[in-house]
C-alpha positions as CSV (number, residue, x, y, z in Angstrom):
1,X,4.5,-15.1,17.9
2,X,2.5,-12.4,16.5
3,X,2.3,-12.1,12.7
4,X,1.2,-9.3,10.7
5,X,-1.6,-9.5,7.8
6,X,1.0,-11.4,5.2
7,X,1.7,-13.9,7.8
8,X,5.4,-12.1,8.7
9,X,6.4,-12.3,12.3
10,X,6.4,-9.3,14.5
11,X,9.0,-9.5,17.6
12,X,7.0,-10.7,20.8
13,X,7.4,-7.1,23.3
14,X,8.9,-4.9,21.1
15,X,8.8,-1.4,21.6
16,X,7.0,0.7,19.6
17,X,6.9,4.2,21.2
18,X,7.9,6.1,17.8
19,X,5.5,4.7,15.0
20,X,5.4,6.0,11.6
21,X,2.3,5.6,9.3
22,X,2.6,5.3,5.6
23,X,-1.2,4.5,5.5
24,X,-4.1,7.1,6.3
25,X,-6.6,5.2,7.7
26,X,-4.1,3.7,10.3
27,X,-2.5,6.8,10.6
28,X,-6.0,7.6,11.9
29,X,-5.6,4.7,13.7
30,X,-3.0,5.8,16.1
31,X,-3.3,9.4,16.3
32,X,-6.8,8.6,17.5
33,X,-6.0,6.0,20.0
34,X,-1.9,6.6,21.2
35,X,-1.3,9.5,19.5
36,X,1.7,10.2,21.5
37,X,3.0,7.3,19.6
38,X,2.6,8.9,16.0
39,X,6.1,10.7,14.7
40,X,5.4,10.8,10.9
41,X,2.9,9.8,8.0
42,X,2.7,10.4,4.6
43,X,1.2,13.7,2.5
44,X,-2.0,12.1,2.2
45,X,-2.6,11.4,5.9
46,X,-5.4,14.0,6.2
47,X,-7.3,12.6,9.6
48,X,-7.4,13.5,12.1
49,X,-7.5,17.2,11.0
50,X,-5.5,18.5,13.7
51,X,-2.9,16.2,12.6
52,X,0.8,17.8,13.3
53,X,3.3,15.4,12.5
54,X,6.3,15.4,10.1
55,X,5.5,13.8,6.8
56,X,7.5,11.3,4.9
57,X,6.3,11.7,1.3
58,X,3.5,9.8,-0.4
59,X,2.2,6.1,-0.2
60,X,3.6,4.8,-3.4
61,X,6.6,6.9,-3.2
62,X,7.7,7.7,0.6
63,X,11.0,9.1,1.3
64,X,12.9,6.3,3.3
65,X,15.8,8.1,4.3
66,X,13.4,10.5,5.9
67,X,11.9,8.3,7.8
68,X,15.0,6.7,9.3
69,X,15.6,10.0,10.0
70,X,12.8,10.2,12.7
71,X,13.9,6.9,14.8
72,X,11.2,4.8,14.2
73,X,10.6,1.6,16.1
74,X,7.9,0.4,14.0
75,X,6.7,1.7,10.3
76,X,2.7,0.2,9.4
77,X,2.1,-0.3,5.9
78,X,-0.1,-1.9,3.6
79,X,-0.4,-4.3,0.7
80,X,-2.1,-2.2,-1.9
81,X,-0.9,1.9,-0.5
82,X,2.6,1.0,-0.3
83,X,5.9,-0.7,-2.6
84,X,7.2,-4.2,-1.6
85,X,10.6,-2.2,-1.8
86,X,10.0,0.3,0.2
87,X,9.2,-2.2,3.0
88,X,12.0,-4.2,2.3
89,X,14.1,-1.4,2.9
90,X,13.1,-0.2,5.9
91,X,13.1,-4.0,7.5
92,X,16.6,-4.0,6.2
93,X,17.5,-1.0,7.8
94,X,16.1,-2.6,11.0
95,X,12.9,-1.1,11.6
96,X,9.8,-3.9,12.3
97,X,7.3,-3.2,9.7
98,X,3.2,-4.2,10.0
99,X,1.9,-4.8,6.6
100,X,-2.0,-4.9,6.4
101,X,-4.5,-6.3,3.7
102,X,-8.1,-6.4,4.9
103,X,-10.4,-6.9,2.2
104,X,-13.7,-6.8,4.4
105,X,-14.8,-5.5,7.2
106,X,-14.3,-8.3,9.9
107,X,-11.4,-8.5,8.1
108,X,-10.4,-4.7,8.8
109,X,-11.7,-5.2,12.3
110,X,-9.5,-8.1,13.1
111,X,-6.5,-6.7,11.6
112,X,-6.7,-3.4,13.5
113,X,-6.8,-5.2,16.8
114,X,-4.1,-7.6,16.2
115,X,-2.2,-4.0,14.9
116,X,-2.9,-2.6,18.6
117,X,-2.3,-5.4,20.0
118,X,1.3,-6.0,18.2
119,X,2.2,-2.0,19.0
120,X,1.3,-2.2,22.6
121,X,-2.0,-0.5,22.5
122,X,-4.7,-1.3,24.4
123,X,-8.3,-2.1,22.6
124,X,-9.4,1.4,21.6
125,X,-13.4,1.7,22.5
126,X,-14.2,2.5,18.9
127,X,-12.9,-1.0,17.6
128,X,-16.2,-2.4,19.6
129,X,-18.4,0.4,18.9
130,X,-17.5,-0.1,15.2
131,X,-18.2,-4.1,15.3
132,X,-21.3,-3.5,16.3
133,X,-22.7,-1.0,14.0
134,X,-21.6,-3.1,10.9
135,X,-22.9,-5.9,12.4
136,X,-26.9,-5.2,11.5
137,X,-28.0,-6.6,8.3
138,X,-28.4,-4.3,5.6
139,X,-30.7,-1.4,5.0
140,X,-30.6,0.2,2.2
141,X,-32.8,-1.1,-1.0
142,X,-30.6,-3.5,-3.0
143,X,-29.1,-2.5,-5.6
144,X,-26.6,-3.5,-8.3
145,X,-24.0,-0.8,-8.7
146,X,-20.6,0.0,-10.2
147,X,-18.0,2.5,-8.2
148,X,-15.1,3.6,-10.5
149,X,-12.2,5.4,-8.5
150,X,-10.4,6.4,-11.2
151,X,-11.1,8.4,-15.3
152,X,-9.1,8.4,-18.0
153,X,-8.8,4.8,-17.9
154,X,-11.8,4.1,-15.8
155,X,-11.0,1.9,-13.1
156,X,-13.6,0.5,-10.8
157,X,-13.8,-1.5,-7.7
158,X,-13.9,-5.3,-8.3
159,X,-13.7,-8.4,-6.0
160,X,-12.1,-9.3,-3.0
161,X,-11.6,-5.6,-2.1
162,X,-12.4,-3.8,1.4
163,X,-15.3,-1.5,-0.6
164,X,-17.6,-4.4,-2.1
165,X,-17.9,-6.1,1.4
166,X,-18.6,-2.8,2.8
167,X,-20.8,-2.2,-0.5
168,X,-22.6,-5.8,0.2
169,X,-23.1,-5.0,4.0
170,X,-25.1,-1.9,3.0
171,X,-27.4,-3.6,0.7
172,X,-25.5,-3.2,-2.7
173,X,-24.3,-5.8,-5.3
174,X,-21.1,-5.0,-7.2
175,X,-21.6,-5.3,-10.6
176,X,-17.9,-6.4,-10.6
177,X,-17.9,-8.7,-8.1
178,X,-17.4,-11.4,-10.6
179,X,-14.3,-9.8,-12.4
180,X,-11.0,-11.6,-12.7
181,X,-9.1,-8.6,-11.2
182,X,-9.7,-6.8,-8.1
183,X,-9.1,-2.8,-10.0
184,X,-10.9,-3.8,-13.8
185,X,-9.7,-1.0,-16.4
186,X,-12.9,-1.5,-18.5
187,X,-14.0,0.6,-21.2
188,X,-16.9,2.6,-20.3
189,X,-19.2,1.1,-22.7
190,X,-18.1,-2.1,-21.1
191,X,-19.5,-0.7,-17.6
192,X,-22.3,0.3,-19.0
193,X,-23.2,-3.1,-20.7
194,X,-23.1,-4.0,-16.8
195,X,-26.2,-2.3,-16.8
196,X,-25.9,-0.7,-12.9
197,X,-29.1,0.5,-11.4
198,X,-26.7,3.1,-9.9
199,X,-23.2,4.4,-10.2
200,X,-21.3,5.1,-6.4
201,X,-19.1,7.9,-7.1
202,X,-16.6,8.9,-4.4
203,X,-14.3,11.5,-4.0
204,X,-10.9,9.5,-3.4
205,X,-8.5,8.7,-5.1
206,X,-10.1,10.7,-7.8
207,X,-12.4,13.3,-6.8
208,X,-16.0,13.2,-8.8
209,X,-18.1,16.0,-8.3
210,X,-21.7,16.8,-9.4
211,X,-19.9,18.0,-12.7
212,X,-17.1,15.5,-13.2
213,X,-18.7,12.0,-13.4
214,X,-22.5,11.6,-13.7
215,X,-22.4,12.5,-17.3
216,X,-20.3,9.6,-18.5
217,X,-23.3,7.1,-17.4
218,X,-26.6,8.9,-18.8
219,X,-29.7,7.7,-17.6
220,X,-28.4,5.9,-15.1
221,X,-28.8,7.2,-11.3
222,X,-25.8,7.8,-9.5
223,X,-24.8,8.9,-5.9
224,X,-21.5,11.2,-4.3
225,X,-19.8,9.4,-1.5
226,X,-17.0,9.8,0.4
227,X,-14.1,8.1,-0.2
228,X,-12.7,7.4,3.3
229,X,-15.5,6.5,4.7
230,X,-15.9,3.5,1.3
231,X,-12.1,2.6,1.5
232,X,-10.7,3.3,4.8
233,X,-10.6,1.2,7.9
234,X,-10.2,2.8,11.5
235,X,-12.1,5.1,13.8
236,X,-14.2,6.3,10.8
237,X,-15.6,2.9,10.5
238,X,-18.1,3.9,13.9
239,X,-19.5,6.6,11.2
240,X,-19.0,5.3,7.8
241,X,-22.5,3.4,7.6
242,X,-24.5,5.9,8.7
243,X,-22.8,8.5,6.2
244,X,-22.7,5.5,3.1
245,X,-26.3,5.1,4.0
246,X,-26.9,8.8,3.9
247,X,-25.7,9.9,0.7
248,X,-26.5,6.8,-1.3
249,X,-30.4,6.8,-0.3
250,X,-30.1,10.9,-1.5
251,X,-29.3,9.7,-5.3
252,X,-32.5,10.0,-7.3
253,X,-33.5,6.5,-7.9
């Protein structure tokens, strides 16, 4: 028996030749690998960029009827984009559900094969490709860094998340590794008293700029990154070191 991420059982041979996504990396997922297979995502299910499917709503807020509407044999969510409910419901109405929670790498890597695996998908070339870029040791100079993804609170990563093992692999400690919660709210003088040797910015799920960030952590060096290629898991995962690597060594340290 096949079971998904949370340990829930997946039926052995079932069908899924209509697959909606209500995550956009694995949305990614399919569209790069079966994309015949994709009938609906969500709003913020922006890759590929060609993407032409119906969409169903948000993450944390989909529209279920909607997506009964399009037949679906199987709907992929995950533990931290999507509502308990929301799953419920759809299992409820029927539909076989694949709930995800990677929280590293090998993790994400494992997880996306046993996904393929469970949907009838061969193993894409890029799962392998992917494995072994992330499998050099790191190369960047160490650092000790804090990444907030959100202002006003602040809210930065913390441990046992997908972005500090993909953080650690490049060559940088999180400052919150040690935190009792995996999203700390701290105050910033709180993340300051961290004392980072540089703050990761990204521009997902809130979008720092040049001019929207840096100045809240003066003196201390900071770097622009993207945001799917810190938090997502899928194809981009052949690229995301290389592009980490990138615009973290351009921060003026």
């Amino acid at each position: 028996m096949i079971r998904d991420d949370l340990g829930a059982p997946f039926p052995a041979g079932h069908r899924s030749a209509r697959v909606v996504s209500l995550v956009p990396s694995l949305t990614e997922t399919v569209a790069v690998t079966a994309p015949e297979r994709l009938v609906g995502a969500t709003k913020y299910c922006s890759h590929p960029e060609s993407l032409d499917v119906p969409r169903v709503g948000g993450t944390k807020w989909p529209m279920v009827d909607e997506i009964l509407a399009l037949r679906p044999d199987t709907v992929l969510a995950n533990v931290e984009e999507n509502r308990r409910e929301d799953v419920e419901a759809l299992r409820a109405a029927g539909i076989a559900v694949w709930v995800t929670y990677p929280r590293t790498v090998e993790g994400a890597l494992d997880s996306l094969g046993r996904m393929l695996t469970a949907i009838g998908v061969d193993r894409p070339t890029w799962l392998d490709q992917a494995a072994h870029v992330w499998a050099d040791p790191p190369r960047l100079r160490a650092a000790r860094v804090v990444v907030p993804v959100w202002r006003k609170p602040w809210v930065v990563i913390g441990p046992d998340t997908f972005a500090t093992d993909v953080l650690a692999r490049l060559g940088l400690a999180n400052a919150y590794a040690d935190a009792a919660e995996r999203y700390p709210r701290p105050k910033l003088e709180e993340v300051l008293a961290r004392q980072p040797e540089l703050v990761v910015l990204p521009d997902e799920p809130y979008v720092f700029t040049a001019d929207d960030g840096p100045e809240a952590f003066p003196g201390v060096p900071w770097a622009l990154v993207s945001g799917r290629h810190l938090t997502w898991y899928g194809p981009s995962l052949v690229e995301a070191r290389d592009v980490l690597e990138r615009q973290v060594a351009a921060a003026d340290r």
